[in-house]
N, C-alpha and C positions, 0 to 999 in steps of 0.2 A: 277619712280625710280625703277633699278632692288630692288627684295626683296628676300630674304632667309629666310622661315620661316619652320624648322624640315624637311621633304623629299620635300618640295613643292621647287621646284628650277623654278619657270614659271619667264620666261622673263627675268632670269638671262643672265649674257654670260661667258661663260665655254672658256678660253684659255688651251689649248692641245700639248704639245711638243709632236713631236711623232705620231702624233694622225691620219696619213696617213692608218697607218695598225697594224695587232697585236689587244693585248690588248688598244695601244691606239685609235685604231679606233672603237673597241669594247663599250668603254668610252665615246668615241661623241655619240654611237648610244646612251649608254641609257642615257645622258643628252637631246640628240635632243628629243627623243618621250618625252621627260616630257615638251616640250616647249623651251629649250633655244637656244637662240642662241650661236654659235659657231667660236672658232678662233683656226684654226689649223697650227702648223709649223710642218715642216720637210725640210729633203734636197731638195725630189725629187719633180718637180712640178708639175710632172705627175700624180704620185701618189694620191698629194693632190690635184689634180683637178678633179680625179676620184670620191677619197672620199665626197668631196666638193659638185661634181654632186646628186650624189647617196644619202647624209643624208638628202639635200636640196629637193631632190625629194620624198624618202618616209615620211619625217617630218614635210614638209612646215616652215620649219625652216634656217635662214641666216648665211649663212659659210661662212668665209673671210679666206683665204688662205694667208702664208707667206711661202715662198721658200727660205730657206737659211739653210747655216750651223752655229751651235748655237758654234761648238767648234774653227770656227775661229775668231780670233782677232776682236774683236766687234762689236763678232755675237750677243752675250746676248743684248747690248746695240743698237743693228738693229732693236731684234725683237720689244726690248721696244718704240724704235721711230717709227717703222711703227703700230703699233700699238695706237701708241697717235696722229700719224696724220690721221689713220681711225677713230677718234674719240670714239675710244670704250671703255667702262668700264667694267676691269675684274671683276669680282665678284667670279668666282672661278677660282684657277689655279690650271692645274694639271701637276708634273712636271714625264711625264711616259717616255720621250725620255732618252734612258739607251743604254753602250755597257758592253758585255761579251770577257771573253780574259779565254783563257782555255789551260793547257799545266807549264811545269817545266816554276816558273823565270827567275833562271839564263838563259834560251834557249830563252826566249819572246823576240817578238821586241819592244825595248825602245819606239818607235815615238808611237806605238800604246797602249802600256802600256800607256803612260803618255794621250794619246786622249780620252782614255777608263774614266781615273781618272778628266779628266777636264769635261766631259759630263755627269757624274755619281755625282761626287761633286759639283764639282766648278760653272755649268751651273745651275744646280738645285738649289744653294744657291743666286749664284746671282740673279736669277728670282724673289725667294719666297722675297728678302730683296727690289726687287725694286717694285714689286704689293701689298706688304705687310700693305705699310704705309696709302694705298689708303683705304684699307678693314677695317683697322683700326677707320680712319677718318669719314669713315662712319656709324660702327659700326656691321659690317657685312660681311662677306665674309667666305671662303673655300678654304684649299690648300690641294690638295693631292699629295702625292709623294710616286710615285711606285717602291717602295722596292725590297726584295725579301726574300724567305724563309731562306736564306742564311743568312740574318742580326742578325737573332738570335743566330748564333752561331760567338763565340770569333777569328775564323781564320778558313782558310781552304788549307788544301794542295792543288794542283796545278792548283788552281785558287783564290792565294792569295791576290792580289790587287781588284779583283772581289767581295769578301767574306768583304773586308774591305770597299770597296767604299759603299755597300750597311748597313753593320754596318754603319758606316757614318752617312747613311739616316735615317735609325729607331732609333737614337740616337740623332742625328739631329731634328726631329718631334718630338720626345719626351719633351727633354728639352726645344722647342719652346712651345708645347704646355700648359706646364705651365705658361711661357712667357704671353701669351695670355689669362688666365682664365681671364673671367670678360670683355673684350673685343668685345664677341660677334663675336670674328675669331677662326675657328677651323680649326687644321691641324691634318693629319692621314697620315699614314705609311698603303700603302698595301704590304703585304708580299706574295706573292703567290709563291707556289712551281710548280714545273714541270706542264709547260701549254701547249698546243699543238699549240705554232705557231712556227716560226720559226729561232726562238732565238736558241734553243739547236744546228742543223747543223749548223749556220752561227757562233756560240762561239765553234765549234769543240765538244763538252762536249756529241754529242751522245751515244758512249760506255763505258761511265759513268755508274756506277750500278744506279744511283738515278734516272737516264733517263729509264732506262729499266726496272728498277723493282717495282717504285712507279708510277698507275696510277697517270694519265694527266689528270686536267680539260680544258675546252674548253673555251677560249679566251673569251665568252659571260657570263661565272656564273663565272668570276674572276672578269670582268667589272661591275656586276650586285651586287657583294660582295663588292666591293671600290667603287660604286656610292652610296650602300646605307650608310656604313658605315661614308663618309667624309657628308652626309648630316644631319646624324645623330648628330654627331661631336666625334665620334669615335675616339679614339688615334690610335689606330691597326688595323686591317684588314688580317688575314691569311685563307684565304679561304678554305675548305675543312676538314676533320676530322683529317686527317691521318696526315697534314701537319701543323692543331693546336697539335696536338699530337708535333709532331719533336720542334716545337716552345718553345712549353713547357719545353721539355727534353734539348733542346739549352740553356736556362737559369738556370738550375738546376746545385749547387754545387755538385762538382766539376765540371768546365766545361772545365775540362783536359778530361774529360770520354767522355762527348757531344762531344768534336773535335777531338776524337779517332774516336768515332762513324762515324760523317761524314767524316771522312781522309778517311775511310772505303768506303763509298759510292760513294765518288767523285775521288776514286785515281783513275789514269789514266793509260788505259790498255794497250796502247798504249807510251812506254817510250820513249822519244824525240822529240813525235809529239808535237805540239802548235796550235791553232788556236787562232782569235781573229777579231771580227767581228762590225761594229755598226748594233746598231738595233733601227731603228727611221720612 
């Protein structure tokens, strides 16, 4: 029987939304060197066959790939059935497949607005609600859900559905993770700020001041901050100094100041552009 006992995660199996590239591939890695096995979804199947190759080869660890899209019509409930007829037991989930959308509202495009909000929320709750009761039952398991530094603060100019989908999350994990005291299932919230893959060009938000002026950590000590943290059983995870610092200041009365501050950081220098991207 897999076990989860403090950081030892051996012989667990780690499900990965995402988990093709980025931080989520970052994720498989350092669940694979600690021993576990691996189930990763994304769209492209290339990707994840790459990935799939590559952790299997330096880890001697077992990766099952699932190629689909999680925001089409009964994609969440695909992955969960191909997953129950690979016979596999999650033990941990981690829900890091996320889009960014960057640019004025009223200018966004609706279809992608609203993809952005079903892959950000709606995909990540339905996961955690349907591997959840398994983790329970047995009295054991881990969920992560990758956040962002964003969450902490109450709204943000023009990447408003963005700032809220990821509130969502950290408030989401939060009040689950009460839920769960005593259970022996812990859930965490990683928040990371400005990381160096490439989410920022593909959400437009490059000439962003917060892109440009606050160092970027590297997709490897963001993964290595939320694997240990969710083993822990951590509620939080904001990796970095600078970016516990904003965390902080994000939740401090009045948090009309904190969302001046970042209106500041995040306004867009660029007036009528939009971008809006998946990142999986």
């Amino acid at each position: 029987m897999s076990t989860i006992t403090g950081s030892n995660a051996d012989r667990s199996t780690v499900l990965i939304t995402g988990g093709s590239k980025g931080i989520g591939l970052e994720l498989a890695k350092q669940f694979a060197m600690r021993g576990c096995n691996l189930v990763l979804a994304a769209r492209s199947e290339t990707d994840l066959e790459h990935a799939a190759k590559q952790l299997e080869s330096e880890n001697g660890c077992r990766v099952s790939i699932c190629p689909l899209d999680l925001t089409a019509d009964g994609g969440v409930n695909e992955l969960y059935r191909q997953v129950g007829e690979m016979g596999i037991q999650v033990d941990i989930l981690v829900n890091n497949a996320g889009a960014g959308d960057v640019g004025p509202f009223a200018e966004s495009d609706l279809n992608r607005q609203l993809a952005m909000l079903q892959l950000n929320i709606v995909v990540l709750t339905a996961l955690t609600r349907l591997f959840l009761p398994g983790m329970i039952e047995r009295g054991n398991g881990r969920i992560l859900n990758v956040a962002s530094l964003a969450a902490y603060f109450s709204g943000g100019a023009n990447w408003a559905s963005y700032v809220a989908s990821k509130h969502y999350v950290l408030a989401f994990t939060r009040g689950l993770a009460s839920e769960l005291s005593g259970t022996g299932v812990r859930i965490t919230a990683l928040c990371p700020g400005p990381t160096a893959t490439g989410f920022v060009g593909e959400a437009g938000a490059g000439d962003m001041p917060i892109y440009r002026w606050m160092p970027k950590l590297s997709p490897s000590k963001v993964a290595e901050a939320g694997y240990r943290a969710a083993m822990a059983g951590r509620t939080t995870a904001t990796p970095g100094l600078l970016n516990k610092l904003f965390a902080f200041l994000g939740e401090l009365p009045p948090r009309t100041v904190a969302q001046s501050v970042f209106g500041f950081l995040s306004r867009n220098p660029s007036p009528g552009s939009t971008g809006s991207r998946r990142v999986s």
